[in-house]
ROSE-4610 file (N, C-alpha, C; in Angstrom, 1 decimal, always signed):
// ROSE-4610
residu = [X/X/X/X/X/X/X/X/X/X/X/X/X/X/X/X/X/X/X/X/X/X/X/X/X/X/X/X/X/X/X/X/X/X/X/X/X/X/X/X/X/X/X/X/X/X/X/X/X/X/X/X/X/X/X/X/X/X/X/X/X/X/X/X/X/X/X/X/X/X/X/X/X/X/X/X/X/X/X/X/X/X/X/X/X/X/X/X/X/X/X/X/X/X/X/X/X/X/X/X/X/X/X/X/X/X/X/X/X/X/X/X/X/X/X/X/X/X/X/X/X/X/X/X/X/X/X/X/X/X/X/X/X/X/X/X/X/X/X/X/X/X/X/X/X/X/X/X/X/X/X/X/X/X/X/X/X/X/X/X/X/X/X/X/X/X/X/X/X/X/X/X/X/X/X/X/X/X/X/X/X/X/X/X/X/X/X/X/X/X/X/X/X/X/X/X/X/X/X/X/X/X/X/X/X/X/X/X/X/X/X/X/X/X/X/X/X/X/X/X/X/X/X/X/X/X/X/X/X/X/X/X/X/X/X/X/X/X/X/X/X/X/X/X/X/X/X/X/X/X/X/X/X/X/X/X/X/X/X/X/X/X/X/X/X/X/X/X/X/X/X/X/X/X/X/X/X/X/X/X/X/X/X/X/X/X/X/X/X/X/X/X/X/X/X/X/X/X/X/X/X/X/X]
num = [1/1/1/2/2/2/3/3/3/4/4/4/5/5/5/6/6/6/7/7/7/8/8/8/9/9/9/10/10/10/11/11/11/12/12/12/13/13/13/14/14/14/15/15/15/16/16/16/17/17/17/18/18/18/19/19/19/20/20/20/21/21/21/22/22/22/23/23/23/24/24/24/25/25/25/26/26/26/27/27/27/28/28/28/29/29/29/30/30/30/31/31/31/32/32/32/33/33/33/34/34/34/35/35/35/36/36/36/37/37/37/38/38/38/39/39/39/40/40/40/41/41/41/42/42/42/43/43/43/44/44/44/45/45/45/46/46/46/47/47/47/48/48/48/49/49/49/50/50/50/51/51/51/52/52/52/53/53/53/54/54/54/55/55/55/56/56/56/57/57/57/58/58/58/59/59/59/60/60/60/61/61/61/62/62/62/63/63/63/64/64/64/65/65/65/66/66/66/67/67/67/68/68/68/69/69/69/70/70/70/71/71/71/72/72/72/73/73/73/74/74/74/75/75/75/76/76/76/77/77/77/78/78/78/79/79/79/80/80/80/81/81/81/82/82/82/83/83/83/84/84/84/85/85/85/86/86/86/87/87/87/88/88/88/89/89/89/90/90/90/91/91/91/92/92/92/93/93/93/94/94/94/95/95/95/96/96/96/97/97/97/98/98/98/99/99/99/100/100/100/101/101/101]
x = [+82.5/+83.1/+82.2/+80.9/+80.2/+79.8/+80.3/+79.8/+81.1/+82.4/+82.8/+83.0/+82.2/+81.7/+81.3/+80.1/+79.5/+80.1/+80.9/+81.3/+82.8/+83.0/+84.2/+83.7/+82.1/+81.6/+81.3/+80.8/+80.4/+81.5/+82.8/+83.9/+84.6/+83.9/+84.6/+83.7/+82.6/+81.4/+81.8/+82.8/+83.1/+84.5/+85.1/+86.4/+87.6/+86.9/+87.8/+88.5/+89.9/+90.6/+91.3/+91.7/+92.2/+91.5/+89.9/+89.4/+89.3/+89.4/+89.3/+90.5/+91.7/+92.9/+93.1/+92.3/+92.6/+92.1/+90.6/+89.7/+90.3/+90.5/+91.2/+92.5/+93.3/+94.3/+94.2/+93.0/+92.5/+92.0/+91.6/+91.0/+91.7/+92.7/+94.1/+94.9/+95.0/+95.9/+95.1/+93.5/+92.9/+93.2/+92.7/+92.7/+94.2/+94.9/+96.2/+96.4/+96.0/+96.1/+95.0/+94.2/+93.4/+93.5/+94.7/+95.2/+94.3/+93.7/+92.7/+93.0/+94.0/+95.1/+94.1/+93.2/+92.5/+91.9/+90.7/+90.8/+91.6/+92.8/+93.9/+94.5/+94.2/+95.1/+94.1/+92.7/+91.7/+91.9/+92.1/+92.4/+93.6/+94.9/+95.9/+95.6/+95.0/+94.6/+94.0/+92.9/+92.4/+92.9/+93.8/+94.7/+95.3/+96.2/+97.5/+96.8/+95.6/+94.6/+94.3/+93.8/+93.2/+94.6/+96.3/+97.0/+97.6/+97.3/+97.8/+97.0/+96.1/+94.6/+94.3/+94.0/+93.8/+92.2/+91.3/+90.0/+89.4/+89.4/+89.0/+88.7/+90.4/+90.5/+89.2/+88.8/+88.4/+87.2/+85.9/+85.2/+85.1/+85.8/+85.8/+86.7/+87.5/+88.4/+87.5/+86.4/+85.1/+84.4/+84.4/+83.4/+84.2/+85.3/+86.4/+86.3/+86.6/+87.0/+85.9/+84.3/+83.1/+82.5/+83.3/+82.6/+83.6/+85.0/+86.1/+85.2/+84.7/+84.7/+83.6/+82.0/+81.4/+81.5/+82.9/+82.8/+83.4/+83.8/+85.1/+84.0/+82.7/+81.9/+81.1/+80.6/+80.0/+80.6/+81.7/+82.6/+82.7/+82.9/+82.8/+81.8/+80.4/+78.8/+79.0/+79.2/+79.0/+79.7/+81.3/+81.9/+81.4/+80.8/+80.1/+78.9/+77.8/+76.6/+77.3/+76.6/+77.5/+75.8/+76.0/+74.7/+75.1/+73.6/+73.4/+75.0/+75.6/+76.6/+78.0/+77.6/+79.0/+79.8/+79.8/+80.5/+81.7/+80.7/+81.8/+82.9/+82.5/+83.7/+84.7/+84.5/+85.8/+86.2/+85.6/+86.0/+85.4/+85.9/+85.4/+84.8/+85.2/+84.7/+83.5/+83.2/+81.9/+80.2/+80.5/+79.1/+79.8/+78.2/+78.9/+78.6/+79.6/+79.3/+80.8/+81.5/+82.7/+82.5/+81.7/+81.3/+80.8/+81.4/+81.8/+80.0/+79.1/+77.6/+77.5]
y = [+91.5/+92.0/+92.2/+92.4/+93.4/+91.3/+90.3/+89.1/+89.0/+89.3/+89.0/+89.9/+90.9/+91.2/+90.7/+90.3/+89.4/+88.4/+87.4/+86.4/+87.0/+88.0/+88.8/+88.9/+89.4/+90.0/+88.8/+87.7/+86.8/+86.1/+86.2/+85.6/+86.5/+87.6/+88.5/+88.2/+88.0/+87.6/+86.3/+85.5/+84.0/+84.2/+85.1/+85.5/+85.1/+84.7/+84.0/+84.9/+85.6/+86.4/+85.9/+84.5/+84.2/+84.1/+83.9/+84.0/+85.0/+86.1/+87.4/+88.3/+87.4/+87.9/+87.3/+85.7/+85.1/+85.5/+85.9/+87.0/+88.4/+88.7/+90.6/+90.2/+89.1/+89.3/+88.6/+87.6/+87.3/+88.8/+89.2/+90.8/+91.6/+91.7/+92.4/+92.4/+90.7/+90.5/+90.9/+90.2/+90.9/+92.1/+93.0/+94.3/+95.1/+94.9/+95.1/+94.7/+93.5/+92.9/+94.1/+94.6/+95.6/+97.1/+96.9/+98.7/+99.5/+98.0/+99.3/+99.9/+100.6/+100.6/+101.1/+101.9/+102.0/+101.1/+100.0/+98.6/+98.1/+97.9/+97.3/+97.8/+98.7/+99.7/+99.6/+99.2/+98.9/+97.6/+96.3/+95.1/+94.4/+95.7/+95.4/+95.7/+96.9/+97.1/+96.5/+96.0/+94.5/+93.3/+92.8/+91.8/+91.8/+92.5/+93.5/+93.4/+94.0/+94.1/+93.0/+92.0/+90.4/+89.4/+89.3/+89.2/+89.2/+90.9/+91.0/+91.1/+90.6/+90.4/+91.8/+92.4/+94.0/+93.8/+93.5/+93.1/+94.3/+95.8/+96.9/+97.7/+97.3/+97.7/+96.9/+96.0/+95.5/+95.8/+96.0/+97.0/+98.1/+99.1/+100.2/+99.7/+99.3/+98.5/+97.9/+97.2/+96.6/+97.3/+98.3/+99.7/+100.3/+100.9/+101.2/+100.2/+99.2/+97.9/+97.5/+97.9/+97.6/+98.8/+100.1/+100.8/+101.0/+101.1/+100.9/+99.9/+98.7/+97.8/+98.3/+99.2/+99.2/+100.4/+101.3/+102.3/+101.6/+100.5/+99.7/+98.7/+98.2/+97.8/+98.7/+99.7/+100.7/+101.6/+101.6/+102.3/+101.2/+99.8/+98.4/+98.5/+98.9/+98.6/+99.5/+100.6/+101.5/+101.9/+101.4/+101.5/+100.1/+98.9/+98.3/+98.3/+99.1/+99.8/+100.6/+100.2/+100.6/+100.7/+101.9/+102.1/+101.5/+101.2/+100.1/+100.9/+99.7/+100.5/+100.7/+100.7/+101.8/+100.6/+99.5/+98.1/+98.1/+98.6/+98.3/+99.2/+100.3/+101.2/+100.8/+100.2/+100.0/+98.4/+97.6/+95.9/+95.9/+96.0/+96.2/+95.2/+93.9/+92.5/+92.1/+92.9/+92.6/+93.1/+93.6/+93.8/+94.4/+94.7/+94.7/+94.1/+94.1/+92.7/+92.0/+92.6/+91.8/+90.2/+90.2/+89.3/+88.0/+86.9/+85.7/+85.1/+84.8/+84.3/+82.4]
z = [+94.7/+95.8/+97.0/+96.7/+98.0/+98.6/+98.4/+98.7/+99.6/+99.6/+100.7/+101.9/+101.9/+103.0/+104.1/+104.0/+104.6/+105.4/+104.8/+105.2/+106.3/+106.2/+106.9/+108.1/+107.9/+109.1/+110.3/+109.3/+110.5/+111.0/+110.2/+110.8/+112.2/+111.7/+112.6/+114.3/+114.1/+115.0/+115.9/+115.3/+115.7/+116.0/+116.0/+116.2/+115.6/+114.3/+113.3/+112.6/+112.8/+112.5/+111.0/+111.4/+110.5/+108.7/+109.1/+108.0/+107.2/+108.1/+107.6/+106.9/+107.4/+106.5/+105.5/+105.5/+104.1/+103.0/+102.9/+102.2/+101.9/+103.2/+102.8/+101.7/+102.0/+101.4/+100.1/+99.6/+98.5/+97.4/+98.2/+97.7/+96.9/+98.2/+97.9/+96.6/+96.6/+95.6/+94.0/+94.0/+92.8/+92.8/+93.6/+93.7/+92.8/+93.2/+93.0/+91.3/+91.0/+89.3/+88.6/+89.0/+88.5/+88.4/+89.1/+89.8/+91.0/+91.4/+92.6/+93.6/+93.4/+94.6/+96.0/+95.9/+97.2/+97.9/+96.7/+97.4/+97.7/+97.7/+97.9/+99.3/+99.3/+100.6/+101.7/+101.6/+102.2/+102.6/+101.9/+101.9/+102.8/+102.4/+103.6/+104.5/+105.4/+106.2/+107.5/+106.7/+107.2/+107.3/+106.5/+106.4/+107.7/+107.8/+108.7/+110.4/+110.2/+111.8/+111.9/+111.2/+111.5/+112.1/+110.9/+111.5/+112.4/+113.0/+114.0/+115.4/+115.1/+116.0/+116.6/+115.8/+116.6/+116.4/+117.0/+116.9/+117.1/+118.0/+118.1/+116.5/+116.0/+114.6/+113.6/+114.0/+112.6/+111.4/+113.2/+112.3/+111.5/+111.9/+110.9/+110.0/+109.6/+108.8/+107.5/+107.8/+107.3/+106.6/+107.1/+106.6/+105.8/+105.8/+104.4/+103.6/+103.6/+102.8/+102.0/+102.7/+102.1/+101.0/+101.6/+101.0/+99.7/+99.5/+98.8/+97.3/+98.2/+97.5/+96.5/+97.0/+96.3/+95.6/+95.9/+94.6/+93.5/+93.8/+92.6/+91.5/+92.6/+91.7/+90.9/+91.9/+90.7/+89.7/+89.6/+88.7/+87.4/+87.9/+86.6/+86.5/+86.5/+86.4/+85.4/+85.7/+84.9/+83.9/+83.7/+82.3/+82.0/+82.3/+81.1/+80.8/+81.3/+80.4/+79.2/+78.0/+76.4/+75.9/+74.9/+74.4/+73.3/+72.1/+71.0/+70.1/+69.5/+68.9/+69.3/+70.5/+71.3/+71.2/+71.5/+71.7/+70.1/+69.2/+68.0/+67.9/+68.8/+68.6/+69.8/+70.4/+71.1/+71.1/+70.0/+70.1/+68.3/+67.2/+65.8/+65.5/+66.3/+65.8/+67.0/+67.7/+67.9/+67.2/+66.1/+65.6/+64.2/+63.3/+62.3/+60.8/+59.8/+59.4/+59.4/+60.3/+60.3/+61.4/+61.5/+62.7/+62.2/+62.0/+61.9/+62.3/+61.3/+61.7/+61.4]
């Protein structure tokens, strides 16, 4: 996530609006298959301002959408750190000796 930032920003730089709603709304749609509903509500946002060329809007728009983005990564970072073990209790067939060598 925190990689299409970046490329939002410089589209935003070049006044490429349209770039920036194809990405927000690429976002969006993940977002949404994952239940991220605040990324997602961040993502239309942006989408919605780029389509509708509200260029004032965009920046701060960027900054929700960026920051949205990296509580959604660090929330996945951190439910998949699993201490030695912990993996079998929530998937049986990864460790073990049920585990297919």
């Amino acid at each position: 996530l925190a990689g299409r930032t970046a490329p939002m920003r410089i589209a935003f730089e070049r006044g490429d609006m349209e770039a920036i709603r194809f990405e927000a709304h690429a976002v969006k749609g993940g977002a949404l298959n994952l239940r991220a509903e605040r990324l997602a509500a961040a993502a239309l946002a942006l989408e919605r301002a780029a389509q509708d060329r509200h260029h004032s809007e965009v920046p701060a728009l960027l900054d929700a959408f960026e920051g949205e983005a990296a509580e959604l990564s660090a929330f996945v970072e951190k439910g998949l750190v699993l201490a030695p073990g912990q993996l079998d209790d929530v998937i049986p067939e990864a460790g073990g000796d049920d585990v297919a060598q």
